[in-house]
N, C-alpha and C positions, 0 to 999 in steps of 0.2 A: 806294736799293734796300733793300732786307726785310735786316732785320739777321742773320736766322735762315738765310739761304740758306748751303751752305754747298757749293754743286758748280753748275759752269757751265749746266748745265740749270734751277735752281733762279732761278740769276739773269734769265734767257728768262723762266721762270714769273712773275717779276718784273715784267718788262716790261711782259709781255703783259696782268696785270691792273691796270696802272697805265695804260697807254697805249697801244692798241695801232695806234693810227694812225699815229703819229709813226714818222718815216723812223727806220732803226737802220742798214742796209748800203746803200751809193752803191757802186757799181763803175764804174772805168773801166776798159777796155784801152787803151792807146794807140796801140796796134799796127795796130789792128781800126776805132777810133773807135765802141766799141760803151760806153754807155753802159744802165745795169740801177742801181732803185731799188725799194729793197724793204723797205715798213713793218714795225713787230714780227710783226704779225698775218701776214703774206706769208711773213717769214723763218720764225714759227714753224709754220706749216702745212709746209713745205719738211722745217724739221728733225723736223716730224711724221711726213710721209710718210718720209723716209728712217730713222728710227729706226725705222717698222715693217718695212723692208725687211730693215735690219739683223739686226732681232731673225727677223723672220718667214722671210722667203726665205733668207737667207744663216744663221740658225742660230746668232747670235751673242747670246753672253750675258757678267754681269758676270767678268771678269779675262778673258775673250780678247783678243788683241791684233789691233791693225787698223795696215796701215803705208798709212800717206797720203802718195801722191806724187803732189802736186798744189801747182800754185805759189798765190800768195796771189791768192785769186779768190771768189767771192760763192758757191759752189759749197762748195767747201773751208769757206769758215767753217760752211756747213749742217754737215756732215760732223762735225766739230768738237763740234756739239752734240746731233748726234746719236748721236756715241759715249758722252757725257756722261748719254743718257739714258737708252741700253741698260745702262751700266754697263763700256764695251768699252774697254779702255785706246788711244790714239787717240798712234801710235809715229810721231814726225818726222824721216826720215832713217834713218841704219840700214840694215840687211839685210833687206831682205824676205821672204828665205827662211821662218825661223820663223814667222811671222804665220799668222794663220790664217784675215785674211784681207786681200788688198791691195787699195787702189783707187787708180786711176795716171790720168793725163792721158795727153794724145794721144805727149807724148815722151818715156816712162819706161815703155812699154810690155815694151821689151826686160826692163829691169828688173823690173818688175811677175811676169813671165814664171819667176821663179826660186821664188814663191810655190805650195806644193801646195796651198793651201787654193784658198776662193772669191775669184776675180777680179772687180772690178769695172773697168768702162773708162769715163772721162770725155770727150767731145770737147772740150769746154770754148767752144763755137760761141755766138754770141748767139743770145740768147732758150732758153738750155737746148739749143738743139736736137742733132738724133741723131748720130750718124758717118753716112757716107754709105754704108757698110758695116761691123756690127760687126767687132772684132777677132776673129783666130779667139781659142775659149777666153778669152774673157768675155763678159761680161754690159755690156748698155749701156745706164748707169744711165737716161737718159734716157726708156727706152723701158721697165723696170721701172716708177724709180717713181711717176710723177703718176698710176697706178689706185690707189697705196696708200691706204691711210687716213685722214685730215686728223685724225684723234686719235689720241694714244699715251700706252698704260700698259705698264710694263715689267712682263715675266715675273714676276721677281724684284726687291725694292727694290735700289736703286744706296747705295753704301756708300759715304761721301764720306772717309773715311780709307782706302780701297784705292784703288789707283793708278787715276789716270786719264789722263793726257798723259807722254809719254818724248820728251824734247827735248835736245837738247844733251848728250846722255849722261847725263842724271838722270832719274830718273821723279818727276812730280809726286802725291798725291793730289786728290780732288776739293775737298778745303778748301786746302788748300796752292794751286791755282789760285785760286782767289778770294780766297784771302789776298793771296796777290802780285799780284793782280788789279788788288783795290784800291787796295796800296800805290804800285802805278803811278799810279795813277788820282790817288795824293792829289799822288802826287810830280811830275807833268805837270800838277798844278792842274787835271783834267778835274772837272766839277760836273754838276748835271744839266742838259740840253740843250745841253752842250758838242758840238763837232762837230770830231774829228778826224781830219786828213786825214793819209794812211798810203801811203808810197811804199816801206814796208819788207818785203821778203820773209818768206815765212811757216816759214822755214827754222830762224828761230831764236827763245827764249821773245819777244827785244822786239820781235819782226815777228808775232808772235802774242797779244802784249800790244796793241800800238798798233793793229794789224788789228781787231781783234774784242773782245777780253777787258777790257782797261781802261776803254774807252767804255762797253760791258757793264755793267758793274760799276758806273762813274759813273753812270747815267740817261741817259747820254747817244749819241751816236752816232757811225757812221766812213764817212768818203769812202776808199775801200781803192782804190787806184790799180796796177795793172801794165802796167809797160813808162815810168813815170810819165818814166823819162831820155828822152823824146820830145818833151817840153815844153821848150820854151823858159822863161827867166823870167819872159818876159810871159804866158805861156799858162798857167805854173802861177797867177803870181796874178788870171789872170781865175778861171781853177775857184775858188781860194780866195775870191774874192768873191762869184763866183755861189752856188757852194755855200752861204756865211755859215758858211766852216771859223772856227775859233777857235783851234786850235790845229795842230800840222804835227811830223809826224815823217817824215824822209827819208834 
């Protein structure tokens, strides 16, 4: 990747002009047997649209905080990078209260609910699709944003030394993620066109490193699995061979 990147948005920028056909997020649920594959060019359209939603509709800009309860899902990593692009510090866990604004999956609703700011609500349903009735008091992202825009410029430039991810009780900045980004990257041997397959929740930095960010980083890609303890051993290593994973975090 671009030696000058230096915020998880920057790295995407990466991608996308280096490759943008090549697979980058493989989703599994196991729960569901829903399967979703989405080249740079697909993921960064996604993270396009929703970072103008972000910016546009919801009114968010650099240093607002956004609390993302959402478990590790192809969705979620959008999210991810489109707080990265607004400039919106992108808060894991925690209180939702302060935020200004939260966006919750189908079972953290309650939770979601403690948030005065803007709500958003995920069904988290294959192929994107809607709840079968919005929640009361949100918004269903689903049905927002694919009229958004397939291009994004931020308001205001994004500052890669003010915060951008709060995990684990620290806050990261946008170079401080890609710094650690990396160091994962070198430290799990990921290279370019590596293929990491990720059975880790998106709760904690290394379930948010091996999910998205390290592969990221390397050129290379991630098979992001939830519910992965539904496999058996034989069933994990057919995905790992079907896929052509190279490397496995679980």
């Amino acid at each position: 990747m671009n030696a000058t990147d230096r915020t998880p948005a920057d790295l995407l920028r990466s991608a996308l002009a280096a490759d943008p056909a090549r697979p980058l997020v493989t989703f599994y649920d196991d729960a569901t047997g829903e399967r979703v594959e989405l080249s740079v060019a697909t993921f960064a359209n996604w993270v396009a649209k929703t970072a103008n939603y972000l910016q546009g509709d919801l009114a968010a800009g650099p240093g607002d905080r956004l609390a993302l309860l959402l478990p590790a899902h192809w969705q979620t990593a959008v999210w991810l990078l489109a707080c990265s692009s607004v400039g919106v510090v992108a808060q894991i866990g925690g209180p939702s209260a302060p935020a200004d604004v939260v966006v919750s999956g189908p079972d953290t609703l309650e939770e979601a609910r403690a948030c005065t700011g803007e709500r958003v609500a995920l069904a988290l349903r294959p192929l994107g699709g809607r709840f079968p009735q919005p929640p009361q008091g949100f918004a269903d992202y689903a049905v927002e944003v694919p009229s958004q825009g397939d291009r994004f410029a931020p308001y205001a430039p994004v500052d890669p030394d003010e915060p951008a991810l709060a995990v684990e009780g620290r806050e990261l900045t946008g170079s401080q993620v890609v710094e650690q980004a990396r160091a994962d990257a070198a430290r799990l041997g990921l290279t370019q066109g590596s293929r990491l397959l990720s059975g880790l929740p998106y709760d904690t930095w290394e379930g948010l490193s091996a999910g998205l960010l390290a592969p990221l980083a390397a050129g290379g890609s991630v098979v992001l699995c939830r519910h992965l303890g539904q496999l058996d051993a034989a069933g994990l290593t057919k995905r790992q061979e079907s896929e052509r994973v190279t490397h496995t975090a679980v």
